[in-house]
N, C-alpha and C positions, 0 to 999 in steps of 0.2 A: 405306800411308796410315795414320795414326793416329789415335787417336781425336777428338784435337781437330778437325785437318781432317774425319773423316767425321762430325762433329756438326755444322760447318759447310754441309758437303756434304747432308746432308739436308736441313737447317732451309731450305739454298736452295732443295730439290725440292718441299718445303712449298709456301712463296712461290712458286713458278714455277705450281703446283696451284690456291693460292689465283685467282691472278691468270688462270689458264688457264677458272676455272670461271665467272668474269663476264664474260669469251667466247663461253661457252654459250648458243646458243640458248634461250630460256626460254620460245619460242612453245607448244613441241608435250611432250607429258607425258613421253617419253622423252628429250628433254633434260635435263627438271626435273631424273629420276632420275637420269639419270647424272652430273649437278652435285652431286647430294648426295651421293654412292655415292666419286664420286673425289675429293673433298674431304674427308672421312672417311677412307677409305683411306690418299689421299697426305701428308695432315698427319699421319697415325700413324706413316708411317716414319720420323719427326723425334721423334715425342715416346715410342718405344719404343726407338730406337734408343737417346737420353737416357739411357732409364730401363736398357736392359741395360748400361749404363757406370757405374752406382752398384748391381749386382748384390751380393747377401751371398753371394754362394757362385757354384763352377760351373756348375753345374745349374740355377740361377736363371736365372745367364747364359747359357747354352743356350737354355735355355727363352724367354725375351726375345729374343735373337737369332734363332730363330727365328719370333715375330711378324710382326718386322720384315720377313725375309725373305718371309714368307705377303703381309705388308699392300702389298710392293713388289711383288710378282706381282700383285699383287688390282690393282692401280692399272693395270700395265702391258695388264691385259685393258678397264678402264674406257676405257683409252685406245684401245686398239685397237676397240671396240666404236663408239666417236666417230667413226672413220673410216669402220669398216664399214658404219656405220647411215646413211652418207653428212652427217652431222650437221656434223663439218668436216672440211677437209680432209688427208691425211695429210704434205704441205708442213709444213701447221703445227705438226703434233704428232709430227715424224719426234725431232728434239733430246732432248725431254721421254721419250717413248717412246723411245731407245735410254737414257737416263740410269735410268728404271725397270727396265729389264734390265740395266743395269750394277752397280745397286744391290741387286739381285735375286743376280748372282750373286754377288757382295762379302761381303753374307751369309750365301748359303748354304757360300761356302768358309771363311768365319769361324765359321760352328755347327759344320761337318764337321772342321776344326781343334779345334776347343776341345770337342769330343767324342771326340776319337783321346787327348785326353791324360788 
C-alpha cells in the first residue's frame, strides 16, 4: 500500500470514528467519555499519519509513525471498551475494530522498517 492510498485509508477511519461517535450513547457519562476519547484518538491516526508523510528526516519520520501507530492502538481499546461496557454492540463495531488493528499493525511494521535502515 502506498502512501497515497493509506492517506486515504485513514482519513476513511476518521470519518467512519466521526460518524461512529454520534451513535454513542450520550445518556450516561461513560459514553460522554468515550465519544470524546475515540474521536481524538481516531481522527489523529488521519492527521499524524499526514503529518509523518511530509517528515524532514528519518527520525522525525519514525517518530510520527509511531504516534500513529500508539493513536490506532488507543482507538482500538476505545473501541473495545464500547462493547465491553455493554454501551453497544460488538455487531456493530467488529469492521471498525478489525480496521484499528489493521492499522495498528501497518504501522508498527512501517516504524520497525524504517528503523532497521
Amino acid at each position: 500500500m502506498n502512501p497515497t492510498e493509506l492517506k486515504a485509508r485513514t482519513k476513511t477511519f476518521a470519518l467512519r470514528i466521526i460518524k461512529l461517535t454520534r451513535a454513542i450513547p450520550k445518556n450516561d457519562d461513560a459514553g460522554r467519555v468515550i465519544a470524546k476519547q475515540i474521536v481524538r484518538s481516531g481522527t489523529s491516526v488521519a492527521a499524524n499519519y499526514r503529518a509523518s508523510c511530509r517528515a524532514r528526516s528519518q527520525a522525525e519520520f519514525i517518530a510520527k509513525i509511531g504516534t500513529v501507530e500508539e493513536e490506532a492502538d488507543e482507538t482500538a481499546l476505545w473501541l473495545e471498551l464500547l462493547v465491553e461496557s455493554g454501551t453497544m454492540s460488538a455487531r456493530k463495531l467488529v469492521a471498525l475494530l478489525q480496521e484499528a488493528n489493521e492499522l495498528t499493525a501497518i504501522m508498527a511494521s512501517s516504524r520497525k522498517t524504517a528503523s532497521g535502515k
